[in-house]
N, C-alpha and C positions, 0 to 999 in steps of 0.2 A: 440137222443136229438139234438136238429138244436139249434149252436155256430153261432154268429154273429161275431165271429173273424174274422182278415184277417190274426192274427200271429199265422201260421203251427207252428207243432212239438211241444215236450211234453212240459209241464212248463218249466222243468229247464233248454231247453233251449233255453226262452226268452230273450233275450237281452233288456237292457238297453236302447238302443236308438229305439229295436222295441217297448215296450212297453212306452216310451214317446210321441211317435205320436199316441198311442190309448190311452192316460191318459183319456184326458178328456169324450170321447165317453163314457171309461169303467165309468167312473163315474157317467156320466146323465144315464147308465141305470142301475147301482144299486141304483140309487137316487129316480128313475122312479120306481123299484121293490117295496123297502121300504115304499115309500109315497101309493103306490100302494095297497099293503097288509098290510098296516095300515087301509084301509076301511072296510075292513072283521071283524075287531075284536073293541068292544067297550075298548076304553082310553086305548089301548095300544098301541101306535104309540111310546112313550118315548121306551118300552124293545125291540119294532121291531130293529127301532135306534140302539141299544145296539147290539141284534142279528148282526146286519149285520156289526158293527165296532168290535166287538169279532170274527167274521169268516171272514173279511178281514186282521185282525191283527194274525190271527190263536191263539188266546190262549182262551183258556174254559171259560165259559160261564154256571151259576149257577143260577138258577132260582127259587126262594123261595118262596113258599106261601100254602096256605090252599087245599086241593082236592076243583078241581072243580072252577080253577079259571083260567082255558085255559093255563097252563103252556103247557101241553101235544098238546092241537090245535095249540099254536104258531108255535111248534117245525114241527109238522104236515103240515102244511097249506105253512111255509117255505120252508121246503124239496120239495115239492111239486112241489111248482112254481119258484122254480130252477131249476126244471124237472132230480130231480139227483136220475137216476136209481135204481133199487132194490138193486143191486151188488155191488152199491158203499155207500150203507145205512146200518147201522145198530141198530135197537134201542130195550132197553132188559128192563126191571123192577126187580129191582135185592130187591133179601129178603137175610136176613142170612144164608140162605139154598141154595143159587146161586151157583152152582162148577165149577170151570173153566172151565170148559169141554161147558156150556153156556154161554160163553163169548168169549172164543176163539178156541174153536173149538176140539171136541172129539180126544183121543188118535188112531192112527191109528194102528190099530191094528195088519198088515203086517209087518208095518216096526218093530214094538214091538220086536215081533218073530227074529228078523233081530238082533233085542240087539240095537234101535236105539227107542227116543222119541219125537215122533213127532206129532204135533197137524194138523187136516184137517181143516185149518183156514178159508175154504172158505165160503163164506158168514157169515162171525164171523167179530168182533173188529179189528181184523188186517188187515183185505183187503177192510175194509169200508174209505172212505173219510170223510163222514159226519159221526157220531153218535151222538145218543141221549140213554143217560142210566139215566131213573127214579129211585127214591129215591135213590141216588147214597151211599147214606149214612150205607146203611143196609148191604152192604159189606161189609164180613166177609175177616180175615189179608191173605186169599189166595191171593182173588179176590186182596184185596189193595195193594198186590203187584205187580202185574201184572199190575193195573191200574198206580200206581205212574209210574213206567217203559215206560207206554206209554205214557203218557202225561206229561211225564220229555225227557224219549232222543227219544219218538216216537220210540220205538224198543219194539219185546218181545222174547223170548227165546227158541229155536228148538233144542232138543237133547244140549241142553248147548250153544248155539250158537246163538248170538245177530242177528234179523231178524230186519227189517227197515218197520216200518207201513207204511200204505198208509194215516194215520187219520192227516187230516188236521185241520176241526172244528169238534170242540166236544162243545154238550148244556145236561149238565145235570137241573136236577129237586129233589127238598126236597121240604117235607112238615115241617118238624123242623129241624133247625140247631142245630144238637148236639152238647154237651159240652165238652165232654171227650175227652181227650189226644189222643187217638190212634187215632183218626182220623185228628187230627191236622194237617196233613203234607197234608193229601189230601183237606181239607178244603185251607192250603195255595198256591197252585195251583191255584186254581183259585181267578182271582185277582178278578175279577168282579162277587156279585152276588147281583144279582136285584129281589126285590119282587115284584111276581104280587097279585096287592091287588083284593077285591071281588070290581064289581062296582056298586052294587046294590043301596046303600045309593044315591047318586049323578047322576045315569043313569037308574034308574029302566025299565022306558019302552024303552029306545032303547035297552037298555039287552032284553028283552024281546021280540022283535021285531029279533035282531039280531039272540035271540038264535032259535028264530020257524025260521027263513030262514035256518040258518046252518043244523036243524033237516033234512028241508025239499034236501037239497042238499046232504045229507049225504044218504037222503032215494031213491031217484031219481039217485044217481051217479056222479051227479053235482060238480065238481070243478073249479069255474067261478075263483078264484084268481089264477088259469092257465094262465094267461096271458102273458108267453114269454117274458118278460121285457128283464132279465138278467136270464144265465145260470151259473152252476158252474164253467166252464172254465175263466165266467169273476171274480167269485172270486177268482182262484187260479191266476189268469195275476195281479189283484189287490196286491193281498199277495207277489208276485215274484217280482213284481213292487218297492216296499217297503222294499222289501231284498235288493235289488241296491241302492236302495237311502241311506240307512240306511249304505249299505258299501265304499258308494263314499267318497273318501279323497283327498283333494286337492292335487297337486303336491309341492306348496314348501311350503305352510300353511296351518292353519286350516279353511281359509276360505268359504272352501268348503264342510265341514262338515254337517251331516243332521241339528246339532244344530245352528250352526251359520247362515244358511241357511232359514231355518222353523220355531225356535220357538225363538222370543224374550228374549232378555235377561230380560226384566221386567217382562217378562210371566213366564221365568222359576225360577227368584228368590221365585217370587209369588206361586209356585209350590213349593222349598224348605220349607219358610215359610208356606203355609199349612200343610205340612206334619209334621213339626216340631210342629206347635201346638196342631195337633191331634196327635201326637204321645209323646204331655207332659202334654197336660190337661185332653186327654181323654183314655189315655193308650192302644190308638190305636194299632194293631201289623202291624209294616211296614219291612217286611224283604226287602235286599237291590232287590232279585231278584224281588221284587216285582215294587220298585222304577222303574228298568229297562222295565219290563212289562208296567206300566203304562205313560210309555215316548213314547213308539208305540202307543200302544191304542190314546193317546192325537193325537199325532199326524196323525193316521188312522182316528179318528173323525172331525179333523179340513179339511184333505183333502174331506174328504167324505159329511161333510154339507158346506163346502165353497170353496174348491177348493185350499184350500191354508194355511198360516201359524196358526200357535197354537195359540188362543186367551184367554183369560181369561174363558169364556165361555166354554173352552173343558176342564178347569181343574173341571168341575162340577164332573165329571165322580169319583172324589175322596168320593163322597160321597156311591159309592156302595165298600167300602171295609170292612162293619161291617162284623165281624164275628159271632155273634150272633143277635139274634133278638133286644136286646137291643142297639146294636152298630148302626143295620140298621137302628133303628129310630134317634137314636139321629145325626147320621150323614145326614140323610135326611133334619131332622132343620137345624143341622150346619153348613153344606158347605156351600149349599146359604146364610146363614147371612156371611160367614167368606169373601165371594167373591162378599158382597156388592147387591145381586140379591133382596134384601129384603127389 
């Protein structure tokens, strides 16, 4: 895969001052990506946006809606044209019959005999960068423990022994968001989940238009939203990028802080008061981890469409935190009227 980097050596260790003389470069071509494979797909440009500020931010990404409404293509056609290898991919369709052994990898059998337990994680959840696991939901309390494990400290368990994942972005898919407690916790996880709706009402024939090309590309071998924009190494310099800033502290004040720095004090009162009202008229659930996740994400958003400080406009993104089908609608109305869009 051909990197347009000029800064060698693994992510972690980018530097601060190497990766601020490639800010902005990394920026126009994940700018260039998104607006890019926004043409591919009918009225989805809004969840591409999302995609690509949930895997520069690294936190999960939840995509809700009916079969058959290109949840599956998005994730697809992404991977894709980031051009991120087989080896560093992983994507499963998980039912309540899923055993860990499909998700992380078969018990090896050698070492067993040896009195030791160890999973052959290759090509599994653990050595992928990217993944995508549909109906995330249907996972049975094996699976969901192993899942919270990695997308809480990014680690899973070898012979008793906390191993450190490779999973940077993870984009799951549900067709219904369940209601039941046990799945609570991994529902809270991800902060962000966007539904993609059918767009037939409103686009019929470019749907249709759109879908006989894609048939036709799929039949032929054709993958034209290849287009080399941006690779995964610019989103991992983006994400490493954002760990720096996010840890810079002034030497004898706070005036060097991400906050003091990047988001407005009237932006982020504005951002308290939202959440407060959603979380007293509409019985929102805002756990504090969550508050903290969605201080990135705003601030990944605001650099990513303008290069710069957190505007009123990037607190929009509060409106994908329904938990249920009922919350996503009513928060779809709410936000924009609460932030004046209306």
């Amino acid at each position: 895969m051909h990197t347009h980097s000029d800064t060698g050596g693994p992510p972690h260790e980018w530097s601060l001052a190497e990766l601020q003389t490639e800010a902005e470069d990394l920026r126009k071509r994940l700018n260039l990506f998104r607006t890019s494979l926004g043409r591919f797909f009918v009225e989805k440009q809004d969840l591409i946006d999302l995609m690509m500020v949930a895997a520069v931010a690294q936190e999960p990404l939840l995509l809700v809606g009916p079969p058959g409404t290109a949840k599956s293509d998005l994730v697809l056609k992404f991977r894709e044209a980031l051009g991120i290898p087989d080896d560093q991919y992983f994507e499963y369709m998980l039912t309540r019959f899923t055993e860990p052994s499909e998700i992380v990898g078969p018990i090896d059998i050698n070492q067993l005999r040896d009195g030791r337990y160890i999973r052959r994680e290759q090509g599994k959840l653990p050595t992928a960068t990217l993944a995508f696991l549909d109906e995330i939901f249907k996972s049975n309390s094996a699976i969901l423990n192993i899942l919270l494990t990695i997308i809480n400290e990014r680690k899973f368990y070898q012979d008793g022994q906390p191993q450190p994942v490779r999973l940077k972005v993870l984009f799951a898919a549900t067709n219904e968001v369940p209601e039941h407690g046990e799945l609570a916790a991994l529902k809270d996880r991800f902060v962000l989940k966007a539904e993609s709706h059918s767009v037939q009402n409103e686009h019929f024939e470019e749907l249709i238009d759109a879908g006989l090309q894609s048939e036709v590309n799929r039949s032929l071998g054709q993958k034209p939203w290849v287009e080399g924009h941006a690779g995964l190494d610019d989103l991992l310099k983006a994400g490493r990028y954002f760990t720096h800033l996010f840890g810079r502290r002034g030497n004898l004040d706070d005036d060097q802080s991400d906050r003091s720095l990047f988001f407005p004090a009237d932006v982020f009162r504005e951002f308290q008061r939202l959440v407060k009202t959603l979380v007293r008229e509409d019985r929102i659930f805002v756990s504090d981890r969550k508050l903290v996740k969605l201080y990135k994400l705003f601030r990944v958003r605001a650099w990513l469409l303008r290069g710069g400080t957190v505007s009123r406009d990037d607190l929009c993104l509060l409106a994908y935190l329904g938990e249920s089908h009922e919350e996503m609608a009513l928060l779809r109305e709410k936000v924009p009227l609460l932030l004046g869009d209306i």
